[in-house]
N, C-alpha and C positions, 0 to 999 in steps of 0.2 A: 477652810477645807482641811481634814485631817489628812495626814499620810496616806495612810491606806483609800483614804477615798480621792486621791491626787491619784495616785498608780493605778486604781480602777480605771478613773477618766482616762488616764495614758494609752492602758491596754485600748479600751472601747474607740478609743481615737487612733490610732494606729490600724487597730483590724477593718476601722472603714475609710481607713486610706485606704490600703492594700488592695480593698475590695472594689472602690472605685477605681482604681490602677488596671486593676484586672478586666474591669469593663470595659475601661477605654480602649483598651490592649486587646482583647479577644475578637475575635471575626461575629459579626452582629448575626443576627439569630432570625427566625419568623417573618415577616416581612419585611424589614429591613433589611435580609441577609444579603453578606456581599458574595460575589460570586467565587467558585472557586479557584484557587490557583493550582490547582495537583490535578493528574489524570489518576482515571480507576476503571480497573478491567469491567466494571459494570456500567461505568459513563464514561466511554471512549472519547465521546466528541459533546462539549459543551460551551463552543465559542469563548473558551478561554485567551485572556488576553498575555500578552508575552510568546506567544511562540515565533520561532526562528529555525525555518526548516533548511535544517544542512543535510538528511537524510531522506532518500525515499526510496520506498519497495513497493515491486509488484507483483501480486500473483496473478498467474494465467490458466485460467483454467480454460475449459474444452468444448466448443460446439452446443451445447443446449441455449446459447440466447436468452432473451429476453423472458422466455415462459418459463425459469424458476424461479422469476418473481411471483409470489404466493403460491407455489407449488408447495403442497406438503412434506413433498422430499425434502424439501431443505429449512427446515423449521431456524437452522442456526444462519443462514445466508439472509433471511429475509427477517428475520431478528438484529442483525448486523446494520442492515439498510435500513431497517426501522428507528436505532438507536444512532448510526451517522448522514451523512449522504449519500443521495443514490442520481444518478444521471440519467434521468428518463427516458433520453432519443439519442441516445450513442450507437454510433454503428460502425463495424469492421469495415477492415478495405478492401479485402477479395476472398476467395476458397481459391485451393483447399489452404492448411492450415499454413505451411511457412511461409505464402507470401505476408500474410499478416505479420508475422513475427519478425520478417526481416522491416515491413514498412512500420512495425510499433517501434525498433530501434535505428533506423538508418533514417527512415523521411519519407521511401520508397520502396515499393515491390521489386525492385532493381531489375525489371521486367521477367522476375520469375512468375510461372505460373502452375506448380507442379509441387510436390513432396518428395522431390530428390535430395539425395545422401549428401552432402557437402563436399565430398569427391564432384558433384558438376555443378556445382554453381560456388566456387572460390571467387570472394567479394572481396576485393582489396578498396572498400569505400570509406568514407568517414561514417559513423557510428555513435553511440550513448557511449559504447563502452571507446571507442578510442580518443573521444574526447575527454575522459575523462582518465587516459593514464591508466595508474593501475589503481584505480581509485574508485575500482566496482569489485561485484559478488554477483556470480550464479552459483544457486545451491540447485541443483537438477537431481531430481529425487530417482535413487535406483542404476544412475549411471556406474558403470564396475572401474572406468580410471578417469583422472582428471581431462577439463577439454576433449571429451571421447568423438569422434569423429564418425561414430558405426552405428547405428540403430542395434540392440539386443534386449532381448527379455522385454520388461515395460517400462524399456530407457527409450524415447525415439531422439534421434537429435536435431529431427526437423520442431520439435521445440524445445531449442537451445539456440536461440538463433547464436550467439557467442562464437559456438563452432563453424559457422559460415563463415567468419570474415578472416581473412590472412596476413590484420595488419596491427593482430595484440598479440604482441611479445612474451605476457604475461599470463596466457591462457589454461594453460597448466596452474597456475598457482592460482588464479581469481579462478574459474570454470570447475566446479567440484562438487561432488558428491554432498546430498542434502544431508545435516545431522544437526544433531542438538550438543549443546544448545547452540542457537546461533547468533552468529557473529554478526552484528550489523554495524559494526562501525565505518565501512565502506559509505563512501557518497551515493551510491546506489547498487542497490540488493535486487535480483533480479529471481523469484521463487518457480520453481518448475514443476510441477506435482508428477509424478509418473502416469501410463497410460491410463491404469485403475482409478487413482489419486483423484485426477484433473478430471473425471466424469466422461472422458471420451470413453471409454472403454466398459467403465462398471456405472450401477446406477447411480443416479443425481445423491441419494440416501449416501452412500459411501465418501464423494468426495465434501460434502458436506460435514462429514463426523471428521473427516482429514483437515479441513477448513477452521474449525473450531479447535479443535488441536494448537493448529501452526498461529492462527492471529493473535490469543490467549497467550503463545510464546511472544510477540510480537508488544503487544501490550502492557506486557510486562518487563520490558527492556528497559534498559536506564537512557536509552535515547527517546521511545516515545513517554517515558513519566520526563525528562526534562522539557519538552513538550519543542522538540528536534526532529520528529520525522515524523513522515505523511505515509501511508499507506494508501495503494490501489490495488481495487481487486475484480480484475474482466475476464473475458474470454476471447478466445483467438478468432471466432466467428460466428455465427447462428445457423445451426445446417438444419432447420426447424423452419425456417420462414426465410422466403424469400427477399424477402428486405435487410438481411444481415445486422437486426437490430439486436442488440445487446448489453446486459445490464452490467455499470462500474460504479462499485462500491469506492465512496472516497471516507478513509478513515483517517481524522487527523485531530488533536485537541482542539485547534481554533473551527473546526467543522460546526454549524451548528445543528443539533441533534435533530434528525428528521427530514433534513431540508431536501426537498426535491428542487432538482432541476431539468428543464423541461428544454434547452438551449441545444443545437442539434451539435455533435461533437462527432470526431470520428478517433482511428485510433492517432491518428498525428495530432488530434487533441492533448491526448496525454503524453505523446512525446514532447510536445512544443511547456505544456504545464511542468512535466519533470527537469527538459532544460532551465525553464525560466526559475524555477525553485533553487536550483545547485547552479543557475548565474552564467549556461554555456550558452554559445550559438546555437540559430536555431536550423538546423538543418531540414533542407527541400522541402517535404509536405508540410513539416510543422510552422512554418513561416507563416503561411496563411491561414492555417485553422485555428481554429476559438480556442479560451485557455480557457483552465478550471480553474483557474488563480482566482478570479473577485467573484465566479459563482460562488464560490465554495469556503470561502472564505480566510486560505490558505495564505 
């Protein structure tokens, strides 16, 4: 073999190392393909393996229940639930709205039954939020100062339940005004849309275009691409039907895309699931109700 035809073979062998290397190396393609490891704003939830949920949020929105599933108001809410999990037969725990908001965070109605100011019903109970330190976030969209204590404009603070309880310290500092971008490194994010916002007050159309906005931000965090926090998104009650049934969107990497679940949950459902995710006790109602933990694959 001459020189030049030695260093040919060189080259030709060398480029189909490299290119066998390359194969072994790159993530397999067409049917073989392995699944993937990164989240993306357009496949939020794809049973991704590795997630380790130290984060979770929720938002709340308002009274329409169950019937904007398929409603054409909300093309991006039921596009959401199409592409993660959705909880089929979940239902609130009473009207009007704050007892729900005190039993999503305490366990109980704490025998409120009413939409009074937090001047009459001061809770010195255990809580999400006092369990957890100062190691929460309410963003209460539209509120004018921190931990605000006063309904105005289209702030109400019967949902913030935050501002009920007399036994965080930190209220002022975690209890704040909703703004971008946000900050989710807190162990739990607790989202409040304003009276427009949340659909109580304006149509299903508005708080839905408000909804795509904020989860889009949401998705794009460097806690849900390390594939660190779960997102839920319900409403306070269903003032539509008698049966208080209502639909919770479960957004999370390890979700797998589509899944319905048909398992009756209530909202101490997702109290007892967010305890058991961030590793606390489980407080009163949530003791006994069903987790979303292995429905949903969280």
């Amino acid at each position: 073999m001459t020189l030049n035809s030695w260093r040919t073979f060189s080259r030709l062998t060398t480029f189909a190392l490299v290119a066998i290397l390359a194969m072994t190396l790159s993530p397999l393609t067409s049917s073989g393909a392995s699944p993937r490891t990164t989240t993306s704003v357009a496949k939020p939830c794809a049973k991704l393996a590795g997630a380790h949920y130290t984060h979770v949020v929720w938002i709340l929105l308002e009274n329409e229940g169950y019937g904007v599933i398929g409603s054409p108001s909300a093309p991006y809410f039921n596009s959401l639930s199409a592409r993660c999990g959705l909880a089929t037969n979940d239902m609130a725990t009473n009207h009007p709205s704050l007892p729900n908001y005190i039993a999503l965070t305490s366990g109980s109605a704490q025998g409120i039954v009413d939409d009074n100011e937090p001047s009459s019903h001061p809770l010195n109970v255990p809580n999400i939020f006092s369990q957890l330190s100062s190691n929460w976030r309410t963003y209460a969209e539209s509120m004018p100062t921190p931990c605000d204590r006063v309904t105005s404009g289209t702030y109400a603070a019967r949902h913030n339940p935050a501002v009920y309880y007399t036994n965080l310290p930190t209220c002022a500092r975690n209890d704040v005004a909703l703004r971008t971008p946000l900050n989710l490194s807190a162990a739990f994010t607790m989202i409040v849309p304003n009276v427009c916002n949340d659909m109580h007050s304006c149509p299903v159309a508005t708080g839905d275009a408000w909804l795509r906005k904020y989860v889009a931000l949401i998705l794009a965090s460097r806690q849900y691409r390390t594939k660190s926090l779960a997102l839920f998104i319900t409403f306070d009650e269903n003032t539509q039907s008698a049966s208080n049934q209502i639909p919770t969107i479960i957004v999370a990497p390890s979700v797998p895309a589509g899944i319905r679940v048909a398992t009756r949950f209530t909202h101490y459902s997702l109290l007892r699931t967010t305890e058991t995710l961030l590793h606390l006790p489980l407080l009163a109602g949530a003791r006994s109700a069903s987790s979303m933990v292995a429905a949903f694959h969280l």
